[in-house]
C-alpha positions in Angstrom: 18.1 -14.2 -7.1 16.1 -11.5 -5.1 15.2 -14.2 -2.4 11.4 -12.4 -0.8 11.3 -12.6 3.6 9.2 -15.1 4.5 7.4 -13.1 7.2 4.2 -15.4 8.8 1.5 -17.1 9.0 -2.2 -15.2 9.7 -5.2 -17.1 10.0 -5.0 -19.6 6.7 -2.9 -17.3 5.1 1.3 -17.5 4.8 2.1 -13.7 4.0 5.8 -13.4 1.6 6.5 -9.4 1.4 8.3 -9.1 -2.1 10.7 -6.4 -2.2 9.8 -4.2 -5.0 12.7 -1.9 -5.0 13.3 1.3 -3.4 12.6 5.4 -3.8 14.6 8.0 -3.4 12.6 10.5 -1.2 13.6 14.2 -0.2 12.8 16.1 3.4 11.2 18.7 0.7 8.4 15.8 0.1 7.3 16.4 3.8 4.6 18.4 5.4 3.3 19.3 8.6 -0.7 20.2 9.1 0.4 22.2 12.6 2.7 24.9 9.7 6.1 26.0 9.0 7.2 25.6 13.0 6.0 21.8 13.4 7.4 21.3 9.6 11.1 22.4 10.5 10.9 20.3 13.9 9.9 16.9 11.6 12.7 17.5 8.9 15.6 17.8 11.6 14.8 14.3 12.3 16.2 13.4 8.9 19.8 13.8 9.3 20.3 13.6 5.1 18.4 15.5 2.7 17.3 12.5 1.2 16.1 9.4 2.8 15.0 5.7 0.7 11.7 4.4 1.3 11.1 1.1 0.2 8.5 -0.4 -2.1 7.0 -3.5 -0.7 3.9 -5.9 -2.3 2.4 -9.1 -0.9 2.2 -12.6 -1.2 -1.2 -14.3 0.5 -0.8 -18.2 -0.1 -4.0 -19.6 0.9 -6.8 -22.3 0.8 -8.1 -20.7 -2.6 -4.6 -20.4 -4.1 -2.2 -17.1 -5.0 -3.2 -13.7 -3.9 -1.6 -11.0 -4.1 -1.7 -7.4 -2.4 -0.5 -5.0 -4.9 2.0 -5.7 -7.9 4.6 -2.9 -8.0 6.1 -0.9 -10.5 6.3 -3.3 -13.5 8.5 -1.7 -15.7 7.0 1.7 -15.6 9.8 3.0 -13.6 13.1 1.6 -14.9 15.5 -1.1 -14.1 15.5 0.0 -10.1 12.1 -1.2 -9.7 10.1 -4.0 -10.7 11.9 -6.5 -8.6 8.7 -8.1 -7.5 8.4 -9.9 -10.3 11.4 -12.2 -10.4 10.9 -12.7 -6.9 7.5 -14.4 -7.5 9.3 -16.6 -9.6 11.9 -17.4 -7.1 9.5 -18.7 -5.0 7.6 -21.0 -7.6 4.9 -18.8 -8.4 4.2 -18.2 -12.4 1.8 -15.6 -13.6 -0.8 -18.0 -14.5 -0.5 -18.9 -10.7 -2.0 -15.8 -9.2 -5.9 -16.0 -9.0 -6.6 -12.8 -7.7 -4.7 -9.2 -6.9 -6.1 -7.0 -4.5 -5.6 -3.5 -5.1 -5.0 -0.8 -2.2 -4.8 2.1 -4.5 -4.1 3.4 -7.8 -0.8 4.6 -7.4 2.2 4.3 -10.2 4.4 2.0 -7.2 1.2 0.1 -6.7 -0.4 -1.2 -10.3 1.7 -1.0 -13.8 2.8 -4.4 -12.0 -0.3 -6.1 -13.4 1.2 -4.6 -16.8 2.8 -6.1 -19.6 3.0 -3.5 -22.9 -0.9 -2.7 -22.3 -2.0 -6.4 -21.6 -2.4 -8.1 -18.2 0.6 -9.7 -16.9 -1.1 -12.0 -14.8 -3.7 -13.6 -17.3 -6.0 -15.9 -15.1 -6.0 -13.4 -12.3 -9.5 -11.6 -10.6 -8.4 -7.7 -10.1 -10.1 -6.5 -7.1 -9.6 -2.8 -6.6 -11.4 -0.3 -3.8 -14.5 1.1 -4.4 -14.5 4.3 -4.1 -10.7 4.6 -5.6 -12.0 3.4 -9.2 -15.1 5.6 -9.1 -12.7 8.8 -8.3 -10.0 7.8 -10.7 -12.5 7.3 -13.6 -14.1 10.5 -12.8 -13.0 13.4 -15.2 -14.9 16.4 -13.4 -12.7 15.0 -10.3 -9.6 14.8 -12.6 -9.7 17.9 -13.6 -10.0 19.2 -9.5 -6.4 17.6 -9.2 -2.9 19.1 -9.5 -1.1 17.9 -12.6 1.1 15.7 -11.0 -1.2 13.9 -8.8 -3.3 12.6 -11.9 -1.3 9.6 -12.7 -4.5 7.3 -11.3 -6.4 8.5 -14.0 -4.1 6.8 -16.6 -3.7 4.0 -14.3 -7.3 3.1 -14.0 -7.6 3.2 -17.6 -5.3 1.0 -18.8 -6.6 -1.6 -16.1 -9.6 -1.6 -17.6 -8.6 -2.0 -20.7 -6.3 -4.8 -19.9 -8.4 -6.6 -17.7 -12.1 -6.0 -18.9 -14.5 -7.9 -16.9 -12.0 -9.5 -14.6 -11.4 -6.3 -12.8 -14.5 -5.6 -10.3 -14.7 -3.5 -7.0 -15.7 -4.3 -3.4 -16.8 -1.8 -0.8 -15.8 -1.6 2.7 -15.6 -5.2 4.0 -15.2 -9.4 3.7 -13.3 -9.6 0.3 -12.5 -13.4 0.7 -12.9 -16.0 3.5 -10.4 -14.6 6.4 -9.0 -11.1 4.6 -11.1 -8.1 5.4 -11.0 -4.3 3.8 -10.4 -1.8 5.5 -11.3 2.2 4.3 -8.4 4.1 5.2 -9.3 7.6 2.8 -6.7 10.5 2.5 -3.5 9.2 0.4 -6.4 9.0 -1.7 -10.2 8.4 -1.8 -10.5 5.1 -1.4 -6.9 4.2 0.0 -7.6 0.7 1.7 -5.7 -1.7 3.8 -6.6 -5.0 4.3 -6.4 -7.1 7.7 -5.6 -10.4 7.2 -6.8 -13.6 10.1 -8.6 -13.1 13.3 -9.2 -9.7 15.0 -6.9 -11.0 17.8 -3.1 -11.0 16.6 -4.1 -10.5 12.7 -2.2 -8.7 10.0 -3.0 -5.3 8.7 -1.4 -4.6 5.6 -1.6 -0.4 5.9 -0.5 0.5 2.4 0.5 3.7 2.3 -1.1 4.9 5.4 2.5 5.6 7.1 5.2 6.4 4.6 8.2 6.7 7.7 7.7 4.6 10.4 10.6 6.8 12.1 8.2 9.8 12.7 4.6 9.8 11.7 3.7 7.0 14.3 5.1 9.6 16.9 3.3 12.6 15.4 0.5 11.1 12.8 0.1 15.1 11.5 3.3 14.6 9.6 2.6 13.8 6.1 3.7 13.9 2.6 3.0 15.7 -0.6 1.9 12.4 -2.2 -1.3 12.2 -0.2 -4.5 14.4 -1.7 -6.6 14.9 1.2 -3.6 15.6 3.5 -6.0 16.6 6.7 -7.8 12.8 5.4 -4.8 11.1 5.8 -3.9 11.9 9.4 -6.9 10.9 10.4 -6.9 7.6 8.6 -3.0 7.2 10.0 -4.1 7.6 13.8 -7.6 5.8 13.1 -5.2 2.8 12.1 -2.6 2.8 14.3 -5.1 2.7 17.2 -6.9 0.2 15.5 -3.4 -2.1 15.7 -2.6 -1.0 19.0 -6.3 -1.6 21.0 -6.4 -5.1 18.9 -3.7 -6.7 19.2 -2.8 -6.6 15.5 0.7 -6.8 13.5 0.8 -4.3 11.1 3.2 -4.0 7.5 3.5 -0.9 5.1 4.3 -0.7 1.1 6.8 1.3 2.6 8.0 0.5 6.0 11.1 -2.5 6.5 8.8 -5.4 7.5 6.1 -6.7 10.3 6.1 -4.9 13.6 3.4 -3.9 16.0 2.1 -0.5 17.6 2.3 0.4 21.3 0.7 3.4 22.4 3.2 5.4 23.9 0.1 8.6 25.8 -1.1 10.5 22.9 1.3 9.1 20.3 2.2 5.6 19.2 5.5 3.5 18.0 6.5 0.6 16.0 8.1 -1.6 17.5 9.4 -5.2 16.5 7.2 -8.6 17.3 
């Protein structure tokens, strides 16, 4: 059994992280918006020259029922991946269970989770993905402004679509449901969103992929990755958010950081840190 971490309660919500496996990442994936100087400086704190990141979704068990924050891989990327899936059933939760998936981007460790051969894998479920993500994934003047292999949202927006009709539907900026709240956080891609889960005052931010290593870019938010498409975006989303946490009071979790933690500022830089 792939037994999921219980990890809290929020507001009216009791948040399971489901551990959908794990990628192999490489210091060569890293960048650094200050140049080559600042970039050596980041990769020396990677002893190996590869490091795992691991691929997290979400559980949201509330008054309304089963929501989820994401879906992982699905089978799109082999055996190593899709672990999310028997680990809903481990806890008691079928696929006609989930009502509703919130979507914070359309990346391939994200969506072919909602998946099955073309048709949706969860079939009672409400898709609810960000605004501005759909419109720039379904935009083929922007698709064509994109490097080759960044275009995999394009496909991925698609096929959702195709599987889920009129039970997929987008929400700006905002109240999504009674207690969770998006939140824009643009650069990993358009319309990259977290969303905050309970009060202002000790809620839950779920990031996404707004911090990829928790070891460094807390410290020094200008360290990025090759994944993100508006790079200069993204470090201002990644700051934006971790002051956000820190001013507020809020715990904050990753798609690919271990677990729940909070951020203390530590003068012009911040650090996760354990609840």
């Amino acid at each position: 059994m792939s037994a999921p971490a219980l990890t809290g309660r929020f507001g009216d919500y009791e948040i399971i992280l489901l551990r959908d496996g794990a990628l192999q990442a490489s210091v060569q994936q890293i960048i650094h918006l200050d140049g080559q100087a600042a970039l050596d400086a980041a990769r020396k704190n990677i002893p190996d020259q590869n490091f795992e990141m691991v691929v997290n979704c979400f559980v949201l068990r509330g008054p309304d029922g089963v929501t989820l924050v994401d879906a992982g891989c699905g089978t799109a990327w082999g055996e190593r991946f899709g672990k999310a899936r028997q680990a809903l059933a481990d806890i008691g939760i079928g696929r006609d269970d989930v009502r509703r998936v919130l979507v914070t981007h359309l990346h391939g460790d994200h969506v072919p989770g909602l998946l099955d051969e073309g048709q949706p894998y969860f079939p009672k479920a409400e898709i609810i993905v960000p605004e501005k993500d759909l419109a720039f994934f379904t935009d083929e003047a922007a698709r064509e402004r994109v490097p080759e292999a960044r275009r995999s949202g394009f496909a991925l927006a698609a096929s959702l679509l195709a599987a889920y009709g009129d039970r997929l539907s987008t929400r700006p900026e905002g109240e999504i449901m009674p207690g969770i709240r998006s939140i824009l956080l643009p650069g990993h891609t358009p319309g990259h969103t977290g969303y905050l889960i309970g009060e202002e005052q000790g809620a839950l931010l779920i990031f996404a992929d707004a911090l990829h290593m928790a070891g460094l870019q807390p410290q020094d938010p200008r360290i990025g990755m090759v994944f993100d498409l508006d790079p200069e975006q993204a470090a201002l989303s990644r700051r934006f958010m971790m002051e956000q946490a820190a001013d507020k009071g809020w715990h904050v979790v990753g798609c690919h950081t271990p677990g729940i933690q909070t951020v203390e500022r530590r003068g012009d830089a911040f650090r996760l840190v354990d609840p």
